[in-house]
N, C-alpha and C positions, 0 to 999 in steps of 0.2 A: 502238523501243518507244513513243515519242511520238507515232508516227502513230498505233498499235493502241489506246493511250491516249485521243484525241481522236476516234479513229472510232465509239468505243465514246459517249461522253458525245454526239456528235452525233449518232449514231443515236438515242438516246434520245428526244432533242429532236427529232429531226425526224421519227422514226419513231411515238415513242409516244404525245409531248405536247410540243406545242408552247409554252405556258405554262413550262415549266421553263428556258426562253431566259431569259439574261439575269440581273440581280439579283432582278428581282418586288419590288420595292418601289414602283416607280411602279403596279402593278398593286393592290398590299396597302394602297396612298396611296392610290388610289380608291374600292378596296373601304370602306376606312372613312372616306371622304368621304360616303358615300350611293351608289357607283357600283357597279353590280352587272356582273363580266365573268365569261362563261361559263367554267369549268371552274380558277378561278386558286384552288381551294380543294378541287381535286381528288385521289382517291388518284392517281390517276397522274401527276401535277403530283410528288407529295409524292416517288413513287419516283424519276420520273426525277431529280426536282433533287436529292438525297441521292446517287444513284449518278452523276450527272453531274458533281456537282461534285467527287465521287473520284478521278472520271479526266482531268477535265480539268483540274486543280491537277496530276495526278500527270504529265500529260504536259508540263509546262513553259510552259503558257499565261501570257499577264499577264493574268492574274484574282486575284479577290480571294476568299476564302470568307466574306466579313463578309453581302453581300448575300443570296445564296442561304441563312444562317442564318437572318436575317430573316424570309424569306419559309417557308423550312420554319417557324420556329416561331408565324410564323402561323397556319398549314393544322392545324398539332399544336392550337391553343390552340381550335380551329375543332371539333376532334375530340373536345375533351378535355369541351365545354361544350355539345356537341349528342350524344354518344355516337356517331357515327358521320360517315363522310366526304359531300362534296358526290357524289353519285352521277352520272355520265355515260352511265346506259343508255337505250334508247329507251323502256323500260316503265317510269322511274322518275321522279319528279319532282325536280329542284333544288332547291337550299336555299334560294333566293336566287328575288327575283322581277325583272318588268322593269318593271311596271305602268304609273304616269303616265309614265315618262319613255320609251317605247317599249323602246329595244334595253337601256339603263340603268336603274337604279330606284335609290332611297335604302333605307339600310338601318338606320334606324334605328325604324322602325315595328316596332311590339309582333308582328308578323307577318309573313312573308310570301309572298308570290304567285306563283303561277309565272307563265311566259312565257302569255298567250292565246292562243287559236289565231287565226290571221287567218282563218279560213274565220269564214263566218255562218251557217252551219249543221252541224247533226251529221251524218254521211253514214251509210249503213249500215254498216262496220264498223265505226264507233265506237258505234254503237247497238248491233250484236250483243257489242263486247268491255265495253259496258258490263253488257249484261242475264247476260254469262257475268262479270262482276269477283268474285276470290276473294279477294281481296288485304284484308290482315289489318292494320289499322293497330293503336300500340301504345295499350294503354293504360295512364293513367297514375291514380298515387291522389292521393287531395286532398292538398294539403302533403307530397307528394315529394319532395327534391332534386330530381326529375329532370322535375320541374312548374315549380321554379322556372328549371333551367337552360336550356330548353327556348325561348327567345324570342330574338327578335333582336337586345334590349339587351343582355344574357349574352353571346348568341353575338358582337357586335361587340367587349362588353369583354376577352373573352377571345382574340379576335383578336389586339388594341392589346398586350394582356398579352404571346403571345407573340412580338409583334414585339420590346418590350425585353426577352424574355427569348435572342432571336437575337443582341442587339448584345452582352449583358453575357456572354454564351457564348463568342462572337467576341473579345474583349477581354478578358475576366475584368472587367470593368467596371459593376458595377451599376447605379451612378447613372448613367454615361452612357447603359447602356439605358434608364431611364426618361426621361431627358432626351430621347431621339431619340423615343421614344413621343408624348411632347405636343409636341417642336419638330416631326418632322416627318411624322408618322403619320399619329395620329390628329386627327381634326379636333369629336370634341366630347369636351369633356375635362369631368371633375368630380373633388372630392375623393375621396369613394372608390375611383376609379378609379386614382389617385397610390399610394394606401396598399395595396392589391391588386396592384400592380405592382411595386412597393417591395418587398413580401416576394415573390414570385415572385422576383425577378432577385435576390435575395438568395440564397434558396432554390437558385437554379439555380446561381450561382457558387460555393456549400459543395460541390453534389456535382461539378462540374465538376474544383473543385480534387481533391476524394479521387477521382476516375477518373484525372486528370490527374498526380497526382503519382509512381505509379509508372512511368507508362509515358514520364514525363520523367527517370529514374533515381534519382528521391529514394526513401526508404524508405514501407512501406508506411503508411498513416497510423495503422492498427492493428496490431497482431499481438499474439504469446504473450510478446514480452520488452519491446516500450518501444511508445510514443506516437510515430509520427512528425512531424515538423513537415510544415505542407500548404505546396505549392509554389502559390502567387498569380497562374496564367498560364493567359489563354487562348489560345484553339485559335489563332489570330495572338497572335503575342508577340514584343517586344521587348527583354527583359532590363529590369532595373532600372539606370537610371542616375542616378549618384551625384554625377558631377563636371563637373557644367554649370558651376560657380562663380557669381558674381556678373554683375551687370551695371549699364550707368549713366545716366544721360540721353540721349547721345549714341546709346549701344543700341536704347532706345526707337525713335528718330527712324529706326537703320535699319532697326528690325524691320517699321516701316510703311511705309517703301520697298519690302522685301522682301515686302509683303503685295501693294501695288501689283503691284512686278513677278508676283507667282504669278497675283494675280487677273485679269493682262491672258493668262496663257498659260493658264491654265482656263478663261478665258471664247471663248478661241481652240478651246482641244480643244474642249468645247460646240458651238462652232458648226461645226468640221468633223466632227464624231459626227454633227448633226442633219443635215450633206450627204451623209454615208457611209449613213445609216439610210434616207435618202429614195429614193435609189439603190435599196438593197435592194430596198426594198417596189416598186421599180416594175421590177425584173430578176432579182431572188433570191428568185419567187417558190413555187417547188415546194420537196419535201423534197434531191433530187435535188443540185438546185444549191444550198441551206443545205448542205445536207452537205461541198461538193463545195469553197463558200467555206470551211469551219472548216477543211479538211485544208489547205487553200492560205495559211492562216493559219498552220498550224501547222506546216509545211515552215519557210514563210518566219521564222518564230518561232525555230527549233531553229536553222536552218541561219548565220541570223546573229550570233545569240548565241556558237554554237559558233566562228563564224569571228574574234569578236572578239575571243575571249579566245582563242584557240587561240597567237598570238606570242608567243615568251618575251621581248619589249621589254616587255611588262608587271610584269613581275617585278621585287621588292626585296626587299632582306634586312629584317629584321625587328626584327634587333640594334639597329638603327640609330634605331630609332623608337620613340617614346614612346604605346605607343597606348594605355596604362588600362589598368583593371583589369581588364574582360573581352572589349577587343577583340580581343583572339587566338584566341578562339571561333568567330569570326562570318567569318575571312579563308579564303581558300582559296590553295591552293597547287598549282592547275591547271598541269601541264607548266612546274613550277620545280622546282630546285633543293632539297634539304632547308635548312631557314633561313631559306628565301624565300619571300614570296608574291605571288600574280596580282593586280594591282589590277583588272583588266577583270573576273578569271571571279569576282571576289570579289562582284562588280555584276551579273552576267549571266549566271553559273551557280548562281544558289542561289534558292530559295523566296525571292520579295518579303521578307517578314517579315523574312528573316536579313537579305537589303541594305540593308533601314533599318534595323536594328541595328546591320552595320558603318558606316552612317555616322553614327549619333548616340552610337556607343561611343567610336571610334577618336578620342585627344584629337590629335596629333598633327596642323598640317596639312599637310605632305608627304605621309602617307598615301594622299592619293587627286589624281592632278596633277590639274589644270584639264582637260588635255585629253580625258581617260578618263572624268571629269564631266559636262562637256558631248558627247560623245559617247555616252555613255549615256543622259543625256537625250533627246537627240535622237531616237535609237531606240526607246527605251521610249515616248518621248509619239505616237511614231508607232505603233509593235504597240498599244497601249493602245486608243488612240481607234479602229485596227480592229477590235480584237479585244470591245471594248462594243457587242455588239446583235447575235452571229453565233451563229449555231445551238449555241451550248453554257450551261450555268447557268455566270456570271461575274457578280465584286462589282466595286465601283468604289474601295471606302475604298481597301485595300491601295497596288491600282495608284497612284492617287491624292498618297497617303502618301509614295511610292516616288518619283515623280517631282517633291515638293517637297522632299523631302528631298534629293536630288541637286540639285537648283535653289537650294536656299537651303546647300548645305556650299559650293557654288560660288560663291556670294556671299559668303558669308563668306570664301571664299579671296582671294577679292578685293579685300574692303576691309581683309583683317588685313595682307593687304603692301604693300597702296598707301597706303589711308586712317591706318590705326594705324602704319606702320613711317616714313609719309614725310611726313603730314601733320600729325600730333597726335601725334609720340613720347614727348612728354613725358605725354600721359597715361596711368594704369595701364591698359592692355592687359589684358582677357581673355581669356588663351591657350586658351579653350575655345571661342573665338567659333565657331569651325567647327560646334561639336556643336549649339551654341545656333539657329544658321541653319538646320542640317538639323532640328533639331527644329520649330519658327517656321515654317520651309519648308514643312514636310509637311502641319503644320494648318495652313496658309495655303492650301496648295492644293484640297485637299480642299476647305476652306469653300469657293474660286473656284468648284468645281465643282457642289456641292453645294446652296449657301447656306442651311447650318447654323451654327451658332453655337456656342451652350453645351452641346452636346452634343459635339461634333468638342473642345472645351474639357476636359470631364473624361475624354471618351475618352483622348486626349492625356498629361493629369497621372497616368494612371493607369498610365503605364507607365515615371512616373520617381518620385522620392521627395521632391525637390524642391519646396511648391508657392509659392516664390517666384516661378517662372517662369511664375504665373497672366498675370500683365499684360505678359509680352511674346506670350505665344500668342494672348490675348486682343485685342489690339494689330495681329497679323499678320494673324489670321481676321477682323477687321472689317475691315481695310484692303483684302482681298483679295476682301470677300464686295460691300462698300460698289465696288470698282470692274469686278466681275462684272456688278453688277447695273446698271452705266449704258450693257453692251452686249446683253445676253442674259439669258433666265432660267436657272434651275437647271437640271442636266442630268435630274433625274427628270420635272419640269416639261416640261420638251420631248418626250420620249419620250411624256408621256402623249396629249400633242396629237397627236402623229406617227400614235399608234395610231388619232385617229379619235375619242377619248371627250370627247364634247362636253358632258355636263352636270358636268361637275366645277368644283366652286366653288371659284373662289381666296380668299384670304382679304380682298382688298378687290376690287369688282366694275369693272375698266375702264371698262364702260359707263354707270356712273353719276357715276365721276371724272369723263368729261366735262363734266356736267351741275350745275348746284345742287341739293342735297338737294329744293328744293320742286318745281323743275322737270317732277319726272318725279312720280308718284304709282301707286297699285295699277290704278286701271282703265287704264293706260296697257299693264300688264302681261298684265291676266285677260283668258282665251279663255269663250267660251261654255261655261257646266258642262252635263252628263249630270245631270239633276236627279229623284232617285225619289220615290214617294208611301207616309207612312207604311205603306200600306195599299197593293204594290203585285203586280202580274202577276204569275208565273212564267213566262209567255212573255215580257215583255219587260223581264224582269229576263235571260233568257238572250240574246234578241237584244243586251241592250245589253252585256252581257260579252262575247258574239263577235263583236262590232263595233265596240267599243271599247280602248284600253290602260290604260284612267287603272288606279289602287290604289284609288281614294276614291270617294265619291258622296255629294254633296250629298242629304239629307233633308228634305221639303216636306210641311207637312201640306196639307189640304183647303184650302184659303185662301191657299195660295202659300207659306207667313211658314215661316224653316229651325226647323228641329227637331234636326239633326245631322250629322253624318256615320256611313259604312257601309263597312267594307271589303272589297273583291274578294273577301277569303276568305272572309269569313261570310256573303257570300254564296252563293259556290260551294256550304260545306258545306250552308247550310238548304236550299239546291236539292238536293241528292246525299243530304241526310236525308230528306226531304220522298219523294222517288223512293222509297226503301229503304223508309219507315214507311205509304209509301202512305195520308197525314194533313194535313193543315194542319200546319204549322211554324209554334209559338209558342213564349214564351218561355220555360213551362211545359216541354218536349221540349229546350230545349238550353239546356245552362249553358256556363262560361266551358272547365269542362275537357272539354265535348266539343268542341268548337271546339281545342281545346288538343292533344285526342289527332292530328289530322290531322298537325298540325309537323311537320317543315316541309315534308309533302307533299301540298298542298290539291290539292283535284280541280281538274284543267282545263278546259275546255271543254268537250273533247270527252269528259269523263267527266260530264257534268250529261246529265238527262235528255230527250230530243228531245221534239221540237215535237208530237208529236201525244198524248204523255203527259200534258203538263203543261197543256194548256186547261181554262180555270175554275178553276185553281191562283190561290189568294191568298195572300202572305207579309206577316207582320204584323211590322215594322222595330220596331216601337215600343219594345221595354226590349233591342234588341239593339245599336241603333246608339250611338253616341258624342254626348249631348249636350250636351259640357261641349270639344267641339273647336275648336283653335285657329284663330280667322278676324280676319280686318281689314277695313275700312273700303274704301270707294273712293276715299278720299280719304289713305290712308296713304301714309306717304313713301316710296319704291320704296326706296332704302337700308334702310329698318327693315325692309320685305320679304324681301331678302338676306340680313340676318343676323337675320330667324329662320332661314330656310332653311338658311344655313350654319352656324349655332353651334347648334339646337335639334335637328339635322335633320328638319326639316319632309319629308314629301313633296309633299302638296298641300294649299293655302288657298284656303278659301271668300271669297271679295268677299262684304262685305253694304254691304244698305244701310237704315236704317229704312224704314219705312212710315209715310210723313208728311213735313210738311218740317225738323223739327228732330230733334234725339235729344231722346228721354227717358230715363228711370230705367224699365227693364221696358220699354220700346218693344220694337213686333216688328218682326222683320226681313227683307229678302226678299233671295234670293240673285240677286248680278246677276252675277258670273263666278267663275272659281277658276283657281288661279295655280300651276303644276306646274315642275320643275327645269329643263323642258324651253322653259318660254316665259321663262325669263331667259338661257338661251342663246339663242334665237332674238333675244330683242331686244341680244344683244350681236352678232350676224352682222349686225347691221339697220344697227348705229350703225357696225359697221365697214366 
């Protein structure tokens, strides 16, 4: 049934939508970087990842469901603040544009653009499907909701929003979906964006728990005779645990070993994922063979698992052991004896979730020998790191969780019978040290992988009751994240390179680390601008749209000196008005909401009207363009350029420079280049 399972979520993927591979969070990280990828926001993105990640949990994959949460409640929040999906048909326009950055574009601009066409002219069937277009855009009233939701600030916030509304689903975890929101989403953050997100993941764990709590056998939360209590568990859950005890100095010192060690074998898995995925892309590259690798995954997945716990040498009685209050839930009793249970299939026949639960429940440390530990380890970090990047929707937490958690009960078995039994007897011993480790473990590993912090932190706390135990997880995730990072970056990090997405801003610029701040400056950066005339053509406002990618266009009145900027779409629409009203296009003939009704499906290219229509066409920029837009000097310090780009998101800066040889107060200014996402990647290919 595990093949039929896995055939089914890979066919999806490989058949429907390729996008639905994976977590999507390195994808959902870009999207709200400013990076715009084709279809990660699509309805068929949204089906496949939803029924993929059904069948591929149900058939015993090592995946996790925390990722693909993430990314549906993106696509959802995408839906929710635009009325409708990214559409993927040939007649339709995207949501999303490419603009200055070519195949990329930022997405923070109050608009935006579709993909241009690279042709430089309109052909005749784009001429005849324009002179026949029937097509109805909506419109909207003044001060609508559905006027204000309608922009691409909205639609990003509402992005960010559902990404922690995926984590806190995933976990029952509120704060730490917002916490993953601004550690590692989103990339321009504000206050109200915190307080909007706050009640959302609030919001979404009420009803989660009243769906959740009958279908986990608690009573119903209402009915005709009593109130029931709501059960506090997301869709991964660990149980609550109670009896971690104390801890002392000495704890401390090995919980940051323990960090060490995770963060040296996640920063290990990392780099052999980034060798496994490179492979791919250059031998796995049709549906055929995705397909073909999932099921050869998922053979070799079942057939080991099953072989290892299949021995009855796994088996103990149960009498004999002291495992807590609700490790006896979480054990299995695979081909034992009644009394008895499997230590192997306890580890290797159950949903992730439940095997870190057996290891952070069970106080006991006999319960689980060293060798069944390190054995499972061993295998699990191997299925793991193949089974991240292969034609089905799979999360990372879980797996993640799963194998620090074995990693650090291991360690703790370690040091409770060498370090505490033979070195230090005399001091108090904590006989919980084993659960302490797997818990330290698990967020230790994850951070290695990840390199998250305080979000991986209240994920964590939230699944025990304790929060004494803030400064040793706290302790292990930095140890773990801090020796990650002196060999490799995060594994979302990597993946997004892997794919090829070059304008994504990290949050400090390598390229300018090399350099002193004064070093480097803006006209070291700005390429030649596309510069219009208040007063300019309708022909060579369409030549420069079909032959150009930028988003933006420098504004010049008669005498050179800037006036503003203009963007790709208001211009397209005053062209495609201009056609339709067969009139001069002033400012008089278009307000903000006609401009507004297009969202987000501006005319493309080849819908503006051809060359032989529009001669003696004049378009009058003057009260449409932006003149109050954000530009810099050429003498600005390339670092301030960056993080406008990255913290404001900019798409494109105009260079100026006065007219004259000092500033003034009102000095005019003449545009000497303009500074796009796309040329602070190129001058990082340059310096490297």
């Amino acid at each position: 049934m595990c093949l039929l399972y896995v055939s089914v979520a890979t066919a999806l993927v490989g058949l429907v939508e390729l996008k639905a591979k994976g977590s999507g969070i390195p994808e959902i990280k870009c999207y709200l970087n400013g990076v715009w990828i084709h279809r990660v926001i699509a309805e068929r993105t949204l089906l496949s990842k939803v029924i993929g990640i059904i069948f591929a949990d149900a058939g015993g994959m090592i995946i996790g469901k925390e990722g693909p949460c993430v990314h549906m409640g993106a696509i959802l929040g995408a839906i929710i603040s635009q009325g409708r999906f990214e559409t993927t048909g040939s007649t339709k326009h995207t949501t999303s544009a490419t603009g200055c950055c070519g195949k990329f574009d930022g997405a923070l601009n109050r608009s935006n653009q579709p993909n241009p066409s690279p042709t430089t002219g309109a052909d005749e069937d784009a001429n005849a499907t324009l002179r026949n277009d029937t097509r109805e855009y909506p419109k909207l009233r003044h001060g609508s909701l559905a006027k204000w939701l309608r922009t691409d600030l909205q639609k990003r916030d509402f992005v960010s929003i559902g990404c922690a509304c995926g984590v806190a689903s995933a976990f029952g975890a509120p704060v730490g979906g917002v916490l993953f929101m601004i550690e590692e989403a989103s990339s321009f953050y504000k206050q109200e964006l915190f307080f909007r997100a706050t009640f959302a993941t609030t919001l979404n764990c009420v009803m989660l728990f009243l769906i959740l709590t009958p279908l986990n056998g608690g009573d119903f939360p209402v009915n005709e005779y009593k109130i029931g209590a709501l059960q506090a568990k997301g869709v991964c859950d660990f149980g609550k645990i109670t009896t971690l005890g104390s801890y002392n100095i000495l704890d401390i010192a090995l919980f940051a070993i323990l960090g060490v060690l995770m963060g040296l074998f996640a920063a290990l898995f990392n780099h052999t994922n980034k060798l496994l995925t490179q492979w791919r892309q250059k031998y796995v590259t049709n549906p055929s063979r995705r397909m073909t690798e999932a099921l050869v995954v998922a053979i070799v997945t079942a057939t080991v698992c099953f072989v290892c716990s299949y021995s009855d040498a796994w088996c103990a009685d149960i009498d004999n052991l002291n495992l807590g209050k609700h490790a006896s839930d979480y054990l299995s009793s695979f081909n034992c004896a009644e009394g008895q249970y499997n230590e192997a299939a306890t580890l290797f026949l159950q949903q992730l979730d439940r095997t870190v639960a057996a290891l952070v429940h069970t106080e006991d440390p006999d319960a689980f020998s060293a060798t069944t530990l390190l054995l499972y380890f061993v295998i699990v970090w191997g299925l793991a790191c193949w089974t991240y990047g292969i034609a089905i929707p799979s999360g990372l937490f879980i797996p993640s969780i799963a194998m620090g958690a074995v990693g650090g009960r291991l360690f703790g078995l370690v040091v409770s019978q060498s370090l505490y039994k033979h070195i230090f007897d005399d001091v108090n011993s904590n006989h919980h040290h084993v659960q302490a480790c797997a818990l330290v473990g698990g967020a230790a590993f994850l951070g290695g992988t990840t390199r998250m912090t305080v979000s991986i932190v209240m994920i964590s706390l939230s699944t025990i009751e304790d929060y004494a135990f803030l400064v040793p997880i706290m302790v292990g995730i930095l140890s773990a994240k801090l020796t990650g990072d002196a060999f490799n970056e995060g594994l979302y990090d990597i993946h997004i390179k892997l794919q090829g997405i070059t304008t994504f801003l990290e949050h400090e610029p390598t390229c300018l680390s090399r350099r002193t701040k004064r070093s480097l400056v803006a006209s070291d950066l700005m390429v030649q601008p596309v510069v219009l005339q208040v007063v300019e053509s309708c022909a060579v406002i369409t030549r420069i749209l079909a032959t150009t990618r930028y988003n933006g266009f420098p504004v010049v009145d008669d005498r050179g000196l800037f006036r503003g900027t203009i963007l790709r779409s208001q211009l397209s629409v005053m062209l495609l008005e201009r056609q339709r009203s067969q009139q001069t296009v002033r400012d008089e003939f278009l307000s903000h909401s006609d401009f507004l009704q297009y969202y987000p499906r501006f005319p493309r290219v080849k819908d503006l009207p051809p060359g032989e229509d529009i001669d003696g066409c004049m378009l009058d920029l003057e009260h449409v363009l932006n003149g109050s837009a954000l530009t810099v000097t050429s003498d600005t310090h390339a670092h301030r350029v960056y993080r406008l780009f990255r913290h404001l998101g900019v798409r494109h800066l105009p260079v100026l420079t006065p007219r004259g040889a000092v500033w003034q107060q009102g000095a005019a200014h003449e545009v000497v280049g303009i500074i796009t996402r796309k040329d602070l990647h190129t001058l990082e290919s340059e310096e490297t």
